[in-house]
VOGU-3710 file (C-alpha; in Angstrom, 3 decimals, decimal comma):
1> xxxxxxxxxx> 0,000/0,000/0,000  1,434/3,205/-0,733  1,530/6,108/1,682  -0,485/8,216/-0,042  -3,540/6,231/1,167  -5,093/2,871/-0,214  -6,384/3,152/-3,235  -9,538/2,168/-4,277  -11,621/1,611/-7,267  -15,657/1,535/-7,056
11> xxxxxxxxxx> -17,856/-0,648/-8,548  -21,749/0,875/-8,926  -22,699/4,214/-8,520  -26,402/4,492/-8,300  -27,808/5,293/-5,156  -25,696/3,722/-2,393  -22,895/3,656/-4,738  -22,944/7,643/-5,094  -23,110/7,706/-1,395  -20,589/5,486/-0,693
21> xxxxxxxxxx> -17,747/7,047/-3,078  -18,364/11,096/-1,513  -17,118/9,146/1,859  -14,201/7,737/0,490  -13,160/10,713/-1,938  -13,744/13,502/0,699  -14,097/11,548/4,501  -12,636/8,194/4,863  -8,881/8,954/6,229  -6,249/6,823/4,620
31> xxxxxxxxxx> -8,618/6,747/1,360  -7,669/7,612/-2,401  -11,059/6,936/-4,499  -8,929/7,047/-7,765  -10,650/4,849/-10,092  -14,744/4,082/-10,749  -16,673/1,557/-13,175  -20,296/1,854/-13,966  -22,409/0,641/-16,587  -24,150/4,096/-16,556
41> xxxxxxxxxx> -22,161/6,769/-18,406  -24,245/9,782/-16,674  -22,793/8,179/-13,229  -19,311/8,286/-14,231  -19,581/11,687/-15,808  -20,996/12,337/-12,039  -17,806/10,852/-10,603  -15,610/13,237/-12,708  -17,094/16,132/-12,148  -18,301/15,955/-8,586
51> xxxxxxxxxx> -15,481/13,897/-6,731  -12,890/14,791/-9,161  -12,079/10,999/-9,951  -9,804/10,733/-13,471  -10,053/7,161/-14,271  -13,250/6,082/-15,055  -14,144/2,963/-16,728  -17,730/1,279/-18,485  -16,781/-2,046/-16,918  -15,264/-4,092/-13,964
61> xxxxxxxxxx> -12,670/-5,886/-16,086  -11,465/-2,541/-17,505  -11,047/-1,046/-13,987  -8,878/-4,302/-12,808  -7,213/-4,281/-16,148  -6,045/-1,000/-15,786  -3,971/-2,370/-12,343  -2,582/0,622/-9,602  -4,967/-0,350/-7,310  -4,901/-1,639/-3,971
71> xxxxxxxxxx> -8,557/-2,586/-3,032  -12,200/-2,796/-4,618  -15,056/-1,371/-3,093  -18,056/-3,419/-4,637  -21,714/-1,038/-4,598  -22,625/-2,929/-7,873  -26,124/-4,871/-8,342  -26,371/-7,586/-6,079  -26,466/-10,546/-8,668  -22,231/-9,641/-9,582
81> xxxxxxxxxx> -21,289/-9,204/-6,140  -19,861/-12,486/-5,688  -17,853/-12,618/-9,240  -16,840/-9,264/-8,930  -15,043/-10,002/-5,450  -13,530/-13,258/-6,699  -11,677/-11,364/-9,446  -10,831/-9,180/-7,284  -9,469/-11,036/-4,780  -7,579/-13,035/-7,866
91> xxxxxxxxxx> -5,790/-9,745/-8,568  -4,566/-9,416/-5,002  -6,872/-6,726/-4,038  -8,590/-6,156/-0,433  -12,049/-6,061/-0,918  -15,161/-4,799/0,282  -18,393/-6,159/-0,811  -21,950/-4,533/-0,143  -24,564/-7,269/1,098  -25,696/-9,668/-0,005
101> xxxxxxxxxx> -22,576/-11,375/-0,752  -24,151/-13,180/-2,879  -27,624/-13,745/-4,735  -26,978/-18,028/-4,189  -25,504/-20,210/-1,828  -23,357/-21,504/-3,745  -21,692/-18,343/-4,759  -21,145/-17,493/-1,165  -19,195/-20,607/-0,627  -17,410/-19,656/-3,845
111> xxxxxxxxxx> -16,587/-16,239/-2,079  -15,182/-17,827/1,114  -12,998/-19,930/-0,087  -11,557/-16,930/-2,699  -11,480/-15,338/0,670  -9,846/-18,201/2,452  -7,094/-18,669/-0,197  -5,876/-14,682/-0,262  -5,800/-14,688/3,760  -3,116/-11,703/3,681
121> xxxxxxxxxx> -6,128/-9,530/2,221  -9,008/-7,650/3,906  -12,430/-8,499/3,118  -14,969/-7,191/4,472  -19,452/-7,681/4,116  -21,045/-4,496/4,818  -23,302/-5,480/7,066  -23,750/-1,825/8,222  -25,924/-1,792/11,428  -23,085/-3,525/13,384
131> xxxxxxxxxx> -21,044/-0,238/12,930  -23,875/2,028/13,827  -23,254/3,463/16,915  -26,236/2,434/19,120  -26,332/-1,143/17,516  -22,938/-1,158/18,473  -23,707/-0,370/22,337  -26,059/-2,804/22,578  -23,637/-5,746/21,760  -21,220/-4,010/23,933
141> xxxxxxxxxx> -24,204/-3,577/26,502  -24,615/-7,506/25,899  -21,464/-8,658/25,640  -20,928/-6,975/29,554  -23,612/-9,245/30,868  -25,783/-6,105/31,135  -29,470/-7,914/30,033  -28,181/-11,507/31,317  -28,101/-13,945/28,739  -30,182/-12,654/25,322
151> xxxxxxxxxx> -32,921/-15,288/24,294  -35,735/-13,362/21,959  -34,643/-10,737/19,433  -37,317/-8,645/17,493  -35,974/-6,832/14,518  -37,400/-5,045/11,446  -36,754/-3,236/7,933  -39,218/-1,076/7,185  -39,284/1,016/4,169  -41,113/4,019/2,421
161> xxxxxxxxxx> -43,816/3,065/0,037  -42,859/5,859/-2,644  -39,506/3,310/-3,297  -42,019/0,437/-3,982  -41,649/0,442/-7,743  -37,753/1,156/-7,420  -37,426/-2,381/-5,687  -40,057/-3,953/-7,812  -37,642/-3,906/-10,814  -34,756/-5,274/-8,791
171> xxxxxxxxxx> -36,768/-8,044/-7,344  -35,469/-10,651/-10,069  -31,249/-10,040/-9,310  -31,569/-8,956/-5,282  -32,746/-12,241/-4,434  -36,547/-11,008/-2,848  -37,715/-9,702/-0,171  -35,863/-11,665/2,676  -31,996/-11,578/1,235  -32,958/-8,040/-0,386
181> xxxxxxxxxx> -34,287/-6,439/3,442  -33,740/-8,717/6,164  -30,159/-10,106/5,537  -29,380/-7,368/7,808  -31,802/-8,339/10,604  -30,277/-12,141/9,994  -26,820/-10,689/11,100  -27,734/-8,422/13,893  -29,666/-11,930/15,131  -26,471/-14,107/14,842
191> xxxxxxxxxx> -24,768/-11,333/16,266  -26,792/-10,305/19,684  -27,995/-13,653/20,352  -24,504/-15,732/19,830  -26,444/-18,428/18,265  -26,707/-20,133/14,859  -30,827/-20,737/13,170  -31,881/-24,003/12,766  -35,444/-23,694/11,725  -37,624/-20,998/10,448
201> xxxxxxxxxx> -41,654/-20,111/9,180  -41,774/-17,287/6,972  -44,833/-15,895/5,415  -46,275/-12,599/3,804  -48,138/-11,471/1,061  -48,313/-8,594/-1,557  -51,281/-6,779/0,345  -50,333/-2,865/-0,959  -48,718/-3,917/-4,482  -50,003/-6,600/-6,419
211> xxxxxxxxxx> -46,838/-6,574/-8,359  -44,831/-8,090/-5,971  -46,647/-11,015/-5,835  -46,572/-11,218/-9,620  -43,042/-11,467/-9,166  -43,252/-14,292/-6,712  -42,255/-12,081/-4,155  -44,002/-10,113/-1,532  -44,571/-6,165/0,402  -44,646/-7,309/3,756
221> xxxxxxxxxx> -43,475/-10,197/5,781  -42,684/-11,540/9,011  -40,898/-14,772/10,236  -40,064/-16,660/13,388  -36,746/-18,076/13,701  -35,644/-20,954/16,029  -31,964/-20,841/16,791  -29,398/-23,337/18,595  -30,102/-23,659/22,279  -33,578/-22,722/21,474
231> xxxxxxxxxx> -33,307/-18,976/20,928  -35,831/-17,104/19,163  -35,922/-14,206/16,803  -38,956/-12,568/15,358  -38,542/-10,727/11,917  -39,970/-8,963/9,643  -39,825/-6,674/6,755  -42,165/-3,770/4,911  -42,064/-2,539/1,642  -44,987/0,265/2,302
241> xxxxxxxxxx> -44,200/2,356/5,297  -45,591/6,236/4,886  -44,258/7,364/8,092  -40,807/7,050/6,701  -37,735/4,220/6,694  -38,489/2,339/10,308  -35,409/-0,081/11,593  -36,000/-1,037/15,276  -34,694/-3,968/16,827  -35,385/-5,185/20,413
251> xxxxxxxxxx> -33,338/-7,786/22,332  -34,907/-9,682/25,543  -32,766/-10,805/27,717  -32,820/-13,120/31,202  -32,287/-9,951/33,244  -33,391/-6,879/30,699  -34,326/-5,858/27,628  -32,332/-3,735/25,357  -34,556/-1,339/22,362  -32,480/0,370/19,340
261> xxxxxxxxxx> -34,606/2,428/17,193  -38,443/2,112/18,359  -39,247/5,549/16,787  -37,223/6,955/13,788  -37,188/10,182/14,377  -34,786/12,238/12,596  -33,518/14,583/15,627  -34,707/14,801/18,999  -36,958/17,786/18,602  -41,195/17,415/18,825
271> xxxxxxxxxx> -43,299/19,113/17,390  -46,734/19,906/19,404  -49,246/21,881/17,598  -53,092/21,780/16,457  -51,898/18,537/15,024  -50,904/16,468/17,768  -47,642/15,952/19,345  -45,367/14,145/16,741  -41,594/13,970/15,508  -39,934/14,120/11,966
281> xxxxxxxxxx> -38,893/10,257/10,907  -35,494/9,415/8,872  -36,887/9,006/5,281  -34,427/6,558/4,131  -31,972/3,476/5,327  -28,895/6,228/4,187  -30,069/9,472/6,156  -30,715/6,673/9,476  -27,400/4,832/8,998  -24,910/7,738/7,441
291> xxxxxxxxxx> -22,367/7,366/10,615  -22,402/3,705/10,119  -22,058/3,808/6,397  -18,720/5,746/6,999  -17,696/3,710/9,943  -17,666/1,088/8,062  -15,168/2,140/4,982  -13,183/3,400/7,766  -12,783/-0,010/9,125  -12,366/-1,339/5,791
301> xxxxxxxxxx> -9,432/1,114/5,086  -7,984/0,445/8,866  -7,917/-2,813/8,544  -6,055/-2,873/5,286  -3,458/-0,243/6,921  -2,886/-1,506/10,393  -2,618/-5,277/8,956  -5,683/-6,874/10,588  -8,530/-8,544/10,080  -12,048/-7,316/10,766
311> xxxxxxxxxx> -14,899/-8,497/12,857  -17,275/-9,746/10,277  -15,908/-12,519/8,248  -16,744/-13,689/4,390  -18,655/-16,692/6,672  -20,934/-14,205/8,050  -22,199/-13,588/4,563  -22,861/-17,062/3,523  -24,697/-17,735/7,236  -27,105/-15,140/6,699
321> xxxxxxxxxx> -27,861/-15,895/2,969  -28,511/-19,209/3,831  -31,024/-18,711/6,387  -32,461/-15,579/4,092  -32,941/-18,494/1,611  -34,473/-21,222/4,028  -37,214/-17,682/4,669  -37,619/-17,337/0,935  -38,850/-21,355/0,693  -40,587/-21,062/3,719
331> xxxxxxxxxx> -42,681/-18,266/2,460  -43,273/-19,751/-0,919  -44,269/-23,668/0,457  -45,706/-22,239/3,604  -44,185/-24,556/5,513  -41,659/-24,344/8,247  -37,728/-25,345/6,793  -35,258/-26,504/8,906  -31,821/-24,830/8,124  -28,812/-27,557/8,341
341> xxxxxxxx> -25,728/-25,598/7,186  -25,955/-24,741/3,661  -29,596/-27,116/3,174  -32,963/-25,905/3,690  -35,372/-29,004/3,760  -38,959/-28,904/4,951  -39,291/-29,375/8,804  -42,227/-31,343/8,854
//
């Protein structure tokens, strides 16, 4: 790595893409954004002009072909996330991968081992909430014995229904509902209650948008989760929230309970007037995670400098598609599935 900073090339710019490339250009320390690929040419034409990048490419091979980097920062579509890292990784670059890892199984175990053979590099799944700072108390908060031993977790992804038709058309390569929303809420469950799922019932239905279900997928679900030691985790996901984006999470405990989130509000002023008493919510998963989003490329880029490896590993991905797949058949058969490593079967 050079001492100028690590130097990175993105992949996607669209809308978490965009965001994530201002924090490395202008707020990550020991960042160089000097290279970006997209298959959009107004987005790299945006990269230019507004962060001042210089090499800017129409494809992923081009970017690697062009060498002079020292990690990839992948904000592409989910369905190239896991070849994209793979080459990547091939060509001796760190990597950091947006979730999902990837859009099968199978690719994830493809990514680990990639991972698993280039051990001197940094990879890293952005599974964001764990570097948001109040998600990141309550493990602490956990970890310290604080609630006793954590048994029950109740998490959610709740989204505005104006970005409906935006995730309608990226239903076929994000995997659905579950991977697409909840793969988050799968970590943070792994994560707080220290335990691994072994069965879960998923169900939902298109009740706002029709279109969804056309799809074979759905605008609002919920399932229970049995994990290891008998554990439980409740979760569920929204796709037509008009209060604004709504993550909460609550963690029970033999001694407490622990609550991130229960009202998004967007500051901590209320309003009371003729209207009622109410508060301004976040209206999207960026403007309620931005610390976190930039905690988390500075980990990346920390990592990578100080010669260490981070917290979540390339396994982490693959756990939490697995069990985001087990939901996905569990929702379609209506049937509870039984989750045995990388199998889903019917638990009949």
């Amino acid at each position: 790595m050079r001492e100028s900073g690590l130097r990175i090339g993105i992949a996607g710019l669209g809308r978490l893409g965009k965001r994530h490339a201002r924090n490395l250009a202008f707020k990550v320390r020991g960042a160089k954004l000097v290279a970006a690929c997209s298959l959009v040419p107004e987005e790299l034409a945006w990269a230019g002009k507004e962060l001042g990048v210089e090499r800017l490419f129409p494809d992923f091979d081009a970017m690697l072909d062009a060498g002079d980097l020292d990690a990839a920062f992948l904000v592409s579509s989910s369905s190239v996330h896991a070849s994209q890292a793979i080459k990547a990784l091939g060509r001796g670059l760190h990597v950091f991968t947006e979730k999902p890892m990837g859009v099968s199984v199978a690719e994830c175990r493809e990514v680990e081992a990639a991972a698993a053979a280039r051990s001197d590099l940094v990879f890293l799944v952005g599974f964001v909430r764990r570097f948001d700072p109040s998600y990141a108390r309550a493990k602490k908060l956990i970890d310290e014995g604080a609630i006793g031993e954590p048994f029950l977790l109740r998490s959610q992804t709740v989204d505005l229904d104006e970005y409906a038709p935006f995730q309608l058309a990226f239903v076929p390569s994000s995997g659905g509902i579950f991977l697409d929303m909840n793969v988050h809420d799968l970590d943070l469950a792994r994560w707080f209650l220290g335990a691994e799922a072994e069965s879960v019932h998923a169900m939902g239905g298109s009740f706002v948008h029709p279109e969804f279900a056309a799809a074979g997928d759905a605008d609002n679900t919920v399932a229970l989760l049995r994990f290891l030691g008998g554990k439980i985790a409740v979760i569920s996901a929204s796709r037509t929230a008009f209060h604004g984006h709504d993550t909460h999470t609550e963690i029970t405990g033999s001694r407490g309970i622990l609550k991130i989130g229960m009202t998004p509000s967007s500051s901590r002023v209320e309003l009371f007037d003729s209207g009622g008493a109410r508060v301004e919510c976040v209206k999207d998963f960026f403007e309620r995670f931005s610390e976190a989003f930039l905690a988390e490329a500075q980990e990346f880029v920390d990592c990578v400098r100080e010669n260490r490896k981070p917290s979540i590993l390339a396994q982490d991905g693959t756990r939490a598609t697995e069990i985001g797949f087990a939901m996905t058949e569990s929702f379609h058969s209506g049937k509870p599935v039984q989750i045995h490593g990388s199998t889903a079967t019917d638990a009949r």
